[in-house]
KOLSENU-332619 format. One record per atom (N, C-alpha, C): residue in three letters; chain; y, x, z. Coordinates in Angstrom, 1 decimal, m for minus. Each point is the difference from the previous one (the first is absolute). Layout:
+---------+--------+--------+--------+--------+
| residuo | cadena |  north |   east |     up |
+---------+--------+--------+--------+--------+
|     ALA |      A |      Y |      X |      Z |
...
+---------+--------+--------+--------+--------+
//
This chain:
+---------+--------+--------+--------+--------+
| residuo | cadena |  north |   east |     up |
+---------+--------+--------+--------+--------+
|     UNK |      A |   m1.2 |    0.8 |    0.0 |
|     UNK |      A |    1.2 |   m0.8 |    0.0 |
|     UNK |      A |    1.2 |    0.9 |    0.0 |
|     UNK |      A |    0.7 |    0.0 |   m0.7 |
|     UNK |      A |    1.3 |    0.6 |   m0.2 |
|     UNK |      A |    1.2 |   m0.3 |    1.1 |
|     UNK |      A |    0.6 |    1.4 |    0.4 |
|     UNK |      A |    1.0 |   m0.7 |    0.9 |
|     UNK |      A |    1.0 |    0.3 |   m0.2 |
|     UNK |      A |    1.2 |   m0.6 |    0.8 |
|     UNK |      A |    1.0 |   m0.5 |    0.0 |
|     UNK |      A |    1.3 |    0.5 |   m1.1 |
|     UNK |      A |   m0.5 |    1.6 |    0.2 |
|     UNK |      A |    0.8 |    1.0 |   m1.3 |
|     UNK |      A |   m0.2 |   m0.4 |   m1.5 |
|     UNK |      A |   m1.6 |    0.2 |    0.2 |
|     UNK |      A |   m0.7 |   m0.2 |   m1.2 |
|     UNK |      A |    0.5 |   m1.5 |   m1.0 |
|     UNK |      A |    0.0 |   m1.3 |    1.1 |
|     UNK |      A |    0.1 |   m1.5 |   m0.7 |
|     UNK |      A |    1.6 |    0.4 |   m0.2 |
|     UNK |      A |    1.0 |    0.8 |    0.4 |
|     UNK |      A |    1.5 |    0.0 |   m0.5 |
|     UNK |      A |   m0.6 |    0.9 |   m1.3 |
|     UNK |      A |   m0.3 |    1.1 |   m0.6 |
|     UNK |      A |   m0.1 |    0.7 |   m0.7 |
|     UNK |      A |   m0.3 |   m0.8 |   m1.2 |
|     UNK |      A |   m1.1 |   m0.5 |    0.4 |
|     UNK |      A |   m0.8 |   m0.9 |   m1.2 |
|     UNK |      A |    1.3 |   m1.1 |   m0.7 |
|     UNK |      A |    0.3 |   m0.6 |    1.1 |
|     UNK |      A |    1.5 |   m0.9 |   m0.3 |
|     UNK |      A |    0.9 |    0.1 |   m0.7 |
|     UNK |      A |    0.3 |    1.5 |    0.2 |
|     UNK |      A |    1.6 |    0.9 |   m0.7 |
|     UNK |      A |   m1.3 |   m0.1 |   m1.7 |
|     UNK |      A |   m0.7 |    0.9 |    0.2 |
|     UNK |      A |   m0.4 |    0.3 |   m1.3 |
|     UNK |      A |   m0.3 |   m1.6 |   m0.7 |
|     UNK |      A |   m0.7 |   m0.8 |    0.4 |
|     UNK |      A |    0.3 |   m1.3 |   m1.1 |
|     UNK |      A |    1.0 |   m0.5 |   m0.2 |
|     UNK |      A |    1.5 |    0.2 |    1.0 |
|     UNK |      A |    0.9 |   m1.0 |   m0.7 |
|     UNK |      A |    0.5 |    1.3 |   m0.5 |
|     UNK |      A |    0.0 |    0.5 |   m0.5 |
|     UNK |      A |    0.7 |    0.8 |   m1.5 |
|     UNK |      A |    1.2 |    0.8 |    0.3 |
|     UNK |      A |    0.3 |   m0.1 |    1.3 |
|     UNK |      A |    1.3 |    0.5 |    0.4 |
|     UNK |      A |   m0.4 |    1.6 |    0.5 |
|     UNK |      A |    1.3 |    0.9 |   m0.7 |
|     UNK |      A |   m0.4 |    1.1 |    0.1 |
|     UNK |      A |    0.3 |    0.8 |    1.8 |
|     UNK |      A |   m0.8 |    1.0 |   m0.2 |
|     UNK |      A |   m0.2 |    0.8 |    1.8 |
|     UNK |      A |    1.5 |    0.2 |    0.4 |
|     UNK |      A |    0.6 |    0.5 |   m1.4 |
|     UNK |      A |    1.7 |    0.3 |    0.3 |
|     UNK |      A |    0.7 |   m0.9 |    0.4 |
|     UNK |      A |   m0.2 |   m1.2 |   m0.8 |
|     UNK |      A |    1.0 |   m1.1 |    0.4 |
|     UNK |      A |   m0.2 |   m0.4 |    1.4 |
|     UNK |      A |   m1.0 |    0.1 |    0.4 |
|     UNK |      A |   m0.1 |   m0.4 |    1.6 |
|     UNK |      A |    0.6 |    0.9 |    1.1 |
|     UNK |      A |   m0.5 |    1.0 |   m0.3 |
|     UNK |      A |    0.7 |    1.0 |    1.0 |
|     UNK |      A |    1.6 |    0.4 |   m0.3 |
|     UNK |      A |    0.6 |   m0.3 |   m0.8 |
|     UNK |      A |    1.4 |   m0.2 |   m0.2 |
|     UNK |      A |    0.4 |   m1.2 |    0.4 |
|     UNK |      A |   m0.5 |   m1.0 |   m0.4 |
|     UNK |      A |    0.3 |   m1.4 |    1.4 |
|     UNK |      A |   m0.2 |    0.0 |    1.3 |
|     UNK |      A |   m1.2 |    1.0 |    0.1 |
|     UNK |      A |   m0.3 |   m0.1 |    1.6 |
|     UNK |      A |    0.9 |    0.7 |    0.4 |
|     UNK |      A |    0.1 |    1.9 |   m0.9 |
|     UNK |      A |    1.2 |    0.7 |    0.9 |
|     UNK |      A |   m0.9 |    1.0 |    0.6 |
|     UNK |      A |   m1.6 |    0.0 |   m0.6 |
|     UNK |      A |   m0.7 |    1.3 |    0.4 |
|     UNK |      A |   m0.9 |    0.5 |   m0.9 |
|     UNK |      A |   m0.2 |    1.6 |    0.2 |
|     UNK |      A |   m0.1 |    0.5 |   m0.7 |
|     UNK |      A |   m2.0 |   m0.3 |   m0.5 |
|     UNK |      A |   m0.2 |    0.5 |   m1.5 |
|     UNK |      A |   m1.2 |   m0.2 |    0.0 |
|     UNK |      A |   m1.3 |    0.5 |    0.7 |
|     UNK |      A |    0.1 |    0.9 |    0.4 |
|     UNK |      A |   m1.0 |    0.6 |    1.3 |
|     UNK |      A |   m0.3 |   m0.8 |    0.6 |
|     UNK |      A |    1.3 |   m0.9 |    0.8 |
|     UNK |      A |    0.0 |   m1.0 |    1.4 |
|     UNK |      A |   m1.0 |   m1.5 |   m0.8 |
|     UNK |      A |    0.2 |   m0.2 |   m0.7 |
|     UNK |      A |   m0.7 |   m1.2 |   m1.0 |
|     UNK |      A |   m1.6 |    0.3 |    0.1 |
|     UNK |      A |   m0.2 |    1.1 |   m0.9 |
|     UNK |      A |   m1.3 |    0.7 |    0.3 |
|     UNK |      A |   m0.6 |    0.2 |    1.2 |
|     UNK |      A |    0.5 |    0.4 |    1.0 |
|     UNK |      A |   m0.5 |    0.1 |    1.1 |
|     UNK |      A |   m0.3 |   m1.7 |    0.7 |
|     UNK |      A |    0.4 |   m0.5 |   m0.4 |
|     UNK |      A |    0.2 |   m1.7 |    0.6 |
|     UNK |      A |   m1.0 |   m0.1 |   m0.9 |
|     UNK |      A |   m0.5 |   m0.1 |   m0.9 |
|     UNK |      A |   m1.1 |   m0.6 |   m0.7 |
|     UNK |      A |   m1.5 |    1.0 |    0.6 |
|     UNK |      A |    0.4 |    1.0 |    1.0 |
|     UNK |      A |   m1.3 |    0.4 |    0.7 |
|     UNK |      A |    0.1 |   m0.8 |    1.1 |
|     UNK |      A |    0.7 |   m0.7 |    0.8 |
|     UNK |      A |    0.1 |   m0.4 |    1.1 |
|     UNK |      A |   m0.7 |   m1.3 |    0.3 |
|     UNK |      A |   m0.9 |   m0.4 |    0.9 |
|     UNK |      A |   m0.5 |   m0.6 |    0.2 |
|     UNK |      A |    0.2 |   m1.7 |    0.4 |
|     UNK |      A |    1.4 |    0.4 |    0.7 |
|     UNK |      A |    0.7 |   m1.2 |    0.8 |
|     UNK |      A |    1.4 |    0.5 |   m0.9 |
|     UNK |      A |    0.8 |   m1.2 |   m0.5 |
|     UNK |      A |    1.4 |    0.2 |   m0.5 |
|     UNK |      A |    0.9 |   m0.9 |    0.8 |
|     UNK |      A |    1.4 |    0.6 |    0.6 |
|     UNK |      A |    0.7 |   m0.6 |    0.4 |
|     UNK |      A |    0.6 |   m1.1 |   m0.7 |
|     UNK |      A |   m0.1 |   m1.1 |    0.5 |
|     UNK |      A |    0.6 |   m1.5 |   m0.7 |
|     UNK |      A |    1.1 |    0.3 |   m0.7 |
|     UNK |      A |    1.4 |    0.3 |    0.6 |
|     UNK |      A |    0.8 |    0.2 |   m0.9 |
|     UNK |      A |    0.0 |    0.8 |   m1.4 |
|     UNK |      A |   m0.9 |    0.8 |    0.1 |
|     UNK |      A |   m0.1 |    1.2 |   m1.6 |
|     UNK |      A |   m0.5 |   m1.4 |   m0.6 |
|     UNK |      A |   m1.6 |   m0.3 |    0.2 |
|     UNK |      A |   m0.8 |   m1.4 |   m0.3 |
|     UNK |      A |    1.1 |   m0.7 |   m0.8 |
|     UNK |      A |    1.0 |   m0.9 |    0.8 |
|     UNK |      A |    0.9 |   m0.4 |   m0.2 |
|     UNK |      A |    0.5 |    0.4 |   m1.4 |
|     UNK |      A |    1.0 |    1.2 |    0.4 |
|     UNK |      A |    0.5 |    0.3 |   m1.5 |
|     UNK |      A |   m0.4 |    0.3 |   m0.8 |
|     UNK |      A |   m1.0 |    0.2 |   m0.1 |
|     UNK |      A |   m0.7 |    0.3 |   m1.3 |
|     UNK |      A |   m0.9 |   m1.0 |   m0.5 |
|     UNK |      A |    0.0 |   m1.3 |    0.4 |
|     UNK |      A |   m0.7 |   m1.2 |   m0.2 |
|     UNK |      A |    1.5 |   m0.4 |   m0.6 |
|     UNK |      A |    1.0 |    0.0 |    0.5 |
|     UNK |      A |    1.7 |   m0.3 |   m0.7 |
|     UNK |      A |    0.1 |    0.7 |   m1.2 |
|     UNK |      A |   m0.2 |    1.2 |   m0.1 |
|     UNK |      A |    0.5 |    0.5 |   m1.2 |
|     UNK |      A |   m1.0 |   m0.2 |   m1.3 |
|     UNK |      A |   m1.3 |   m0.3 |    0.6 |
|     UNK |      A |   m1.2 |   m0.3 |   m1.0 |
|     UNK |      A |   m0.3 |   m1.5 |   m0.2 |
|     UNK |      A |    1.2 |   m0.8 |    0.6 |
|     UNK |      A |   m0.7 |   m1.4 |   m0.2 |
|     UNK |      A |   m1.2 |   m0.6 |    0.9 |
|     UNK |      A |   m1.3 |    0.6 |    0.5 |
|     UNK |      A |   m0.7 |   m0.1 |    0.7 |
|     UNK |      A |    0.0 |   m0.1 |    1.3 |
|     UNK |      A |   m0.6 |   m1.1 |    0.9 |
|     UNK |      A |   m0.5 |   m0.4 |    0.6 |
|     UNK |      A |   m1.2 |   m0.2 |    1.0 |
|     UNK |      A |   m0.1 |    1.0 |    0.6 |
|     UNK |      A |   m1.1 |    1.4 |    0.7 |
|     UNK |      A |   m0.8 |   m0.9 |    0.9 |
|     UNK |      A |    0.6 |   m0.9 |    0.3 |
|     UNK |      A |   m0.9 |   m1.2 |    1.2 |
|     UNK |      A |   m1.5 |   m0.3 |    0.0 |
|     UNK |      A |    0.0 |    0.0 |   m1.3 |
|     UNK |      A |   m1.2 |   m0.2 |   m0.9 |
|     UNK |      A |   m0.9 |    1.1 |    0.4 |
|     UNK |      A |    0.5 |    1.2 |   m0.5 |
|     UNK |      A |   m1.0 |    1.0 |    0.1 |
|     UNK |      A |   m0.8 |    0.8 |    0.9 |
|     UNK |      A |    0.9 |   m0.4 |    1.1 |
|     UNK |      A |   m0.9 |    1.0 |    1.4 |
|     UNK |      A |   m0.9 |   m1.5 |    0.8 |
|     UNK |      A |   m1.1 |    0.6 |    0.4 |
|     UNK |      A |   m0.9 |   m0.5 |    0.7 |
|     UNK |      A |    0.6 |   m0.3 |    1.2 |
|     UNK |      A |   m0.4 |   m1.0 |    1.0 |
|     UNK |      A |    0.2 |   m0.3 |    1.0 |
|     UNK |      A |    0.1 |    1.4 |    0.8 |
|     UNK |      A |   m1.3 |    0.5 |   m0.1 |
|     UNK |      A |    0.3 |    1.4 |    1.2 |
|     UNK |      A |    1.0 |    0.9 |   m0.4 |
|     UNK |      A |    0.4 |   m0.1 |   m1.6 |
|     UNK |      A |    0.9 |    0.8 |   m0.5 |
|     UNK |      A |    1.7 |   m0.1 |    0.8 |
|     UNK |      A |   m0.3 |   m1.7 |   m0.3 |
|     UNK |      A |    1.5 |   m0.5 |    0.5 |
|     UNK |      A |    0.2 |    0.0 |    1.4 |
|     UNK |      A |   m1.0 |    0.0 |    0.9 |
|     UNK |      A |    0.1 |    0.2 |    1.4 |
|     UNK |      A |    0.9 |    1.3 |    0.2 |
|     UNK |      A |   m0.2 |    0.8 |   m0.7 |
|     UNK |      A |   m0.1 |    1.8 |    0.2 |
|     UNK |      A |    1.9 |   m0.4 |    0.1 |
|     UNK |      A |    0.8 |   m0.7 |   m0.9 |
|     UNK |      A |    1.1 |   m0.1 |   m0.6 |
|     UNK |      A |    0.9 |   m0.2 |    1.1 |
|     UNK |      A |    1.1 |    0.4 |    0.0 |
|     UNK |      A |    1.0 |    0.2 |    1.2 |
|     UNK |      A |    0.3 |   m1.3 |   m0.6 |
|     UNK |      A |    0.3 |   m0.6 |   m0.9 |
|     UNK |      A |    0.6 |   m2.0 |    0.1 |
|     UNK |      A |   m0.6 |   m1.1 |    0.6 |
|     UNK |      A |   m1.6 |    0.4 |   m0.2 |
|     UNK |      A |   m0.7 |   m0.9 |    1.1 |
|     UNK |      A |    0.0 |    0.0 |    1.5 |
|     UNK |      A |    0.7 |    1.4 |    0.5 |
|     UNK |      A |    0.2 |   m0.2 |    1.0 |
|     UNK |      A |    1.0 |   m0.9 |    0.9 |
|     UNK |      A |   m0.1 |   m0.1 |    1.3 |
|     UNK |      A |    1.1 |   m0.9 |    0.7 |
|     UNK |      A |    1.4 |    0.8 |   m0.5 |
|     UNK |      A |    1.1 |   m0.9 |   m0.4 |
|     UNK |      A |    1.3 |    0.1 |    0.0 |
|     UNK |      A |    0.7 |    1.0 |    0.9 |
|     UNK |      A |    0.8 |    0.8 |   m0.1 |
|     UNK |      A |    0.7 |    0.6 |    1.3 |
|     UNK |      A |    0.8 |   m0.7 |    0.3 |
|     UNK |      A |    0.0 |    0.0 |    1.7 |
|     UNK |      A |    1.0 |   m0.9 |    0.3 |
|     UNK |      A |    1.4 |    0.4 |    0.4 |
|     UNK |      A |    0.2 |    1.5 |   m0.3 |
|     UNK |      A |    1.9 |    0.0 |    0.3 |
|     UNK |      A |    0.3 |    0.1 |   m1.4 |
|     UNK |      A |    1.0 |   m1.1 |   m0.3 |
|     UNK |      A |    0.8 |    0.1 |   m1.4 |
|     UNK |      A |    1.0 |    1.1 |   m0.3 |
|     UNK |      A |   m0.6 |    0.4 |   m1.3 |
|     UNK |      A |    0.4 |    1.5 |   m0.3 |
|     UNK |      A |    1.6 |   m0.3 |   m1.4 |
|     UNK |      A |    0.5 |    0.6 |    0.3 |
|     UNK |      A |    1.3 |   m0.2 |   m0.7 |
|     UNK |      A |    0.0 |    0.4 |   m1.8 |
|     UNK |      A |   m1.0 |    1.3 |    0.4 |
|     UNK |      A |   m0.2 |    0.8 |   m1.6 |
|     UNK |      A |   m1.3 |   m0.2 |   m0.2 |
|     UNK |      A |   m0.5 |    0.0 |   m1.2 |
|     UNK |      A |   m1.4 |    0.1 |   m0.5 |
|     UNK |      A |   m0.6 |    1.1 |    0.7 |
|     UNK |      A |   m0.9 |   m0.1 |    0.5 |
|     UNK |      A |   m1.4 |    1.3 |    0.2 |
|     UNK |      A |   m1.4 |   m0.2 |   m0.2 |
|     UNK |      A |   m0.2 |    1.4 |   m0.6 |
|     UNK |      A |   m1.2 |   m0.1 |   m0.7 |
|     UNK |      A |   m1.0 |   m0.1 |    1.0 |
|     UNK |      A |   m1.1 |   m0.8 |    0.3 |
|     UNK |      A |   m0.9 |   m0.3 |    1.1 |
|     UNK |      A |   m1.1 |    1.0 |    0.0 |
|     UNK |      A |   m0.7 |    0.8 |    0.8 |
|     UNK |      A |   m0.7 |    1.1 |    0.1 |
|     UNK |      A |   m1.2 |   m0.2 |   m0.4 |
|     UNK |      A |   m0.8 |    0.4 |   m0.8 |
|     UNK |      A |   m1.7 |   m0.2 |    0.1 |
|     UNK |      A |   m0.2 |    0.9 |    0.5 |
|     UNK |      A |   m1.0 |   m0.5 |    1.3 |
|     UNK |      A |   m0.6 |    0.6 |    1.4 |
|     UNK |      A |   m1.2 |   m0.6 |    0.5 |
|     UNK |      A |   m1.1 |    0.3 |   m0.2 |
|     UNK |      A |   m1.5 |    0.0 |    0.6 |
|     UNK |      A |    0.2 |    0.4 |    1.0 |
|     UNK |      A |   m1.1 |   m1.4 |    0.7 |
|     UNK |      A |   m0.3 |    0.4 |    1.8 |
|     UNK |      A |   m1.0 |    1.2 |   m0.1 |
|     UNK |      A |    0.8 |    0.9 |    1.5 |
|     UNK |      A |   m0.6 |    1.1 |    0.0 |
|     UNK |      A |   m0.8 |   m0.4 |    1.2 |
|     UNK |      A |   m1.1 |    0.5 |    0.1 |
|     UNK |      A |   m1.2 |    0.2 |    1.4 |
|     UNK |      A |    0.2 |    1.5 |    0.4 |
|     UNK |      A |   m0.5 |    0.2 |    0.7 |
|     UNK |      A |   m0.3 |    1.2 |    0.9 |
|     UNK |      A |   m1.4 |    0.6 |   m0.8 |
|     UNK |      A |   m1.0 |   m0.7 |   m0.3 |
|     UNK |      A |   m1.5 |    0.9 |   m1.0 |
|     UNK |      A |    0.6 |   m0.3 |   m1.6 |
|     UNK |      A |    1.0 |   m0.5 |   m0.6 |
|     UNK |      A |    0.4 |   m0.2 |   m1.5 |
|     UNK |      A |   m0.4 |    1.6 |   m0.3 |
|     UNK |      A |   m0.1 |   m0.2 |   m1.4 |
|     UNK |      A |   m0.2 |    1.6 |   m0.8 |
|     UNK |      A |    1.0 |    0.8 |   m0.2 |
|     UNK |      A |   m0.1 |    1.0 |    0.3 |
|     UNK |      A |    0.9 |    1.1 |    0.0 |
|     UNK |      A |    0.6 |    0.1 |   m1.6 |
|     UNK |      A |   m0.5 |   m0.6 |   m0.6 |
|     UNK |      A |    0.0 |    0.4 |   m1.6 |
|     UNK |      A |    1.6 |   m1.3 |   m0.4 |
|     UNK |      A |   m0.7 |   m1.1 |    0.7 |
|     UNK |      A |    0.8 |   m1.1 |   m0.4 |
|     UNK |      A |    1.3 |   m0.3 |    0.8 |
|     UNK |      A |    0.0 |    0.6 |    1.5 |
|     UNK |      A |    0.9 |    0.0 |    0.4 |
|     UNK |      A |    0.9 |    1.1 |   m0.9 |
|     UNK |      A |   m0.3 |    1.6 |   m0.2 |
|     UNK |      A |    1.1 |    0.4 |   m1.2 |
|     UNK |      A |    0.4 |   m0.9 |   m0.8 |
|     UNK |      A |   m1.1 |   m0.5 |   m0.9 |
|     UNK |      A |    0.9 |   m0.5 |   m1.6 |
|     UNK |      A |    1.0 |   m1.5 |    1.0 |
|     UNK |      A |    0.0 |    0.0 |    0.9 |
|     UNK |      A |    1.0 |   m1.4 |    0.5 |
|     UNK |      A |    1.4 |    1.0 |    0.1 |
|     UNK |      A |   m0.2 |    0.6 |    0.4 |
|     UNK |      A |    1.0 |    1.2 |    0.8 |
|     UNK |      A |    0.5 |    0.4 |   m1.3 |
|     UNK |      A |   m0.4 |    0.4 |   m1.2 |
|     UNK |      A |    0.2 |    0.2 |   m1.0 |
|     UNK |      A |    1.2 |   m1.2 |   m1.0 |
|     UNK |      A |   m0.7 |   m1.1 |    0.4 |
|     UNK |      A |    0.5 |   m1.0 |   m0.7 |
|     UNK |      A |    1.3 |   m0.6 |    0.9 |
|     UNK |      A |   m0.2 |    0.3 |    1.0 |
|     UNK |      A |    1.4 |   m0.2 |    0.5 |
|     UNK |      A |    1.1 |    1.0 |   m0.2 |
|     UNK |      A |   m0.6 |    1.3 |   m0.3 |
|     UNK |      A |    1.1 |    1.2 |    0.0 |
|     UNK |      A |    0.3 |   m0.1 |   m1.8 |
|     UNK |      A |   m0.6 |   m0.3 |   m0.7 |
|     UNK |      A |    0.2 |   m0.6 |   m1.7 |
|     UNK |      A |    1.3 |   m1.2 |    0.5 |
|     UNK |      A |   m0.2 |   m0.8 |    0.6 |
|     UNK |      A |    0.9 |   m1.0 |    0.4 |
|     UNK |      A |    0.9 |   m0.3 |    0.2 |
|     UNK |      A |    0.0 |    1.0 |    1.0 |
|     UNK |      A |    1.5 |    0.6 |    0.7 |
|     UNK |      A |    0.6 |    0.9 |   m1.3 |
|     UNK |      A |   m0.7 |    0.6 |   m0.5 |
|     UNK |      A |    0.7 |    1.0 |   m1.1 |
|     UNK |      A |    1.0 |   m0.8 |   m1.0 |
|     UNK |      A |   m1.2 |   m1.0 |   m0.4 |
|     UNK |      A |    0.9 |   m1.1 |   m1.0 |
|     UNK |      A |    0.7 |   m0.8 |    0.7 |
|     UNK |      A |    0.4 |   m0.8 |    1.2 |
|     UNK |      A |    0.8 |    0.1 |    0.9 |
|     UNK |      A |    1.3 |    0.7 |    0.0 |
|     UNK |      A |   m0.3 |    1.0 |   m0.4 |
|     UNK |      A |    0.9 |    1.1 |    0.4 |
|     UNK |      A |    1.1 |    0.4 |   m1.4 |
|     UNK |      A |   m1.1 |   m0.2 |   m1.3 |
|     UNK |      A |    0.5 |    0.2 |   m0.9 |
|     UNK |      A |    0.9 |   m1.3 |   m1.0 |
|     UNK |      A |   m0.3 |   m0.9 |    0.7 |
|     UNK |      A |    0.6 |   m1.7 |   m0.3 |
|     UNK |      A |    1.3 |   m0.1 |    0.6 |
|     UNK |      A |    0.3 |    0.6 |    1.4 |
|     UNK |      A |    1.3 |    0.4 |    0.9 |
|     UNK |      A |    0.6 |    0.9 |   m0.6 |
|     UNK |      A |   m0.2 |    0.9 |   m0.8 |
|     UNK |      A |    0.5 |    1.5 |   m1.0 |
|     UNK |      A |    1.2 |   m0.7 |   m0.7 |
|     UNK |      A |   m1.4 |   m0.9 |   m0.8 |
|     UNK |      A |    0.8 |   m1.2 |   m1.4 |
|     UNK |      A |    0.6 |   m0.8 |    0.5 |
|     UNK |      A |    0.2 |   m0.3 |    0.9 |
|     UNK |      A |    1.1 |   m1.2 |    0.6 |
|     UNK |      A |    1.2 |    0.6 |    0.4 |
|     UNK |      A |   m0.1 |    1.4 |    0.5 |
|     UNK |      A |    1.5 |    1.0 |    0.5 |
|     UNK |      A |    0.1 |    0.3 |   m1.1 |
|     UNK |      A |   m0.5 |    1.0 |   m0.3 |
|     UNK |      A |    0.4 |    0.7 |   m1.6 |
|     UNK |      A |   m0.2 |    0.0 |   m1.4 |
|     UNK |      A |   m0.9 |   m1.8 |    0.0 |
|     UNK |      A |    0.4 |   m0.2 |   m1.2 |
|     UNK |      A |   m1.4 |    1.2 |   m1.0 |
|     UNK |      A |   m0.3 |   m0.6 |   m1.0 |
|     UNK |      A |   m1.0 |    0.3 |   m0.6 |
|     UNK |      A |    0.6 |    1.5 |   m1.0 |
|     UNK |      A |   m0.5 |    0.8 |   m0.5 |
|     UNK |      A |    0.5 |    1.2 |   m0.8 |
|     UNK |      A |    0.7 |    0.1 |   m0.8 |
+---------+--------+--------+--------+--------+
//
């Protein structure tokens, strides 16, 4: 069963819309796209925009256990936030979890933060 990276990948390549056009909408670079199509769990909002800019409609595609994983199924926060923020994907950690999977989490939050970081760049200084 294909996941979460994989069903976006397959998506971009049928609706005919090119790798560039996306990541120039989105505002990131192509690596970051690529690396998201290894990822297992996708943060809703990326989901989001790239179901906007492709027409598509992702609801469909992830399995129940898929959509569980999704930071939108979860409960609402409840202090009202003034600016948009991007919502974290974060797996519950145990104390015996694998040493393997806790990295690639740790991983995918420090990717996160990076694009995080590089989204706040383009909002101060404006794209090149």
């Amino acid at each position: 069963m294909p996941h979460q990276g994989e069903i976006l990948q397959e998506a971009i390549k049928n609706s005919g819309i090119s790798i560039t056009r996306i990541v120039e909408e989105l505002g990131i670079t192509r690596p970051t796209i690529y690396r998201k199509f290894k990822e297992e769990t996708i943060d809703y909002n990326f989901v989001k925009k790239i179901g906007d800019i492709i027409n598509h409609d992702f609801s469909n595609d992830f399995t129940a256990v898929q959509q569980s994983s999704l930071p939108f199924v979860t409960t609402p926060a409840r202090v009202p936030v003034t600016q948009p923020v991007t919502p974290r994907v974060t797996s519950p950690q145990t104390a015996d979890s694998d040493p393997y999977k806790q990295l690639l989490a740790l991983q995918a939050k420090y990717i996160a933060l990076l694009e995080a970081y590089n989204e706040l760049l383009l909002k101060v200084y404006g794209p090149k």
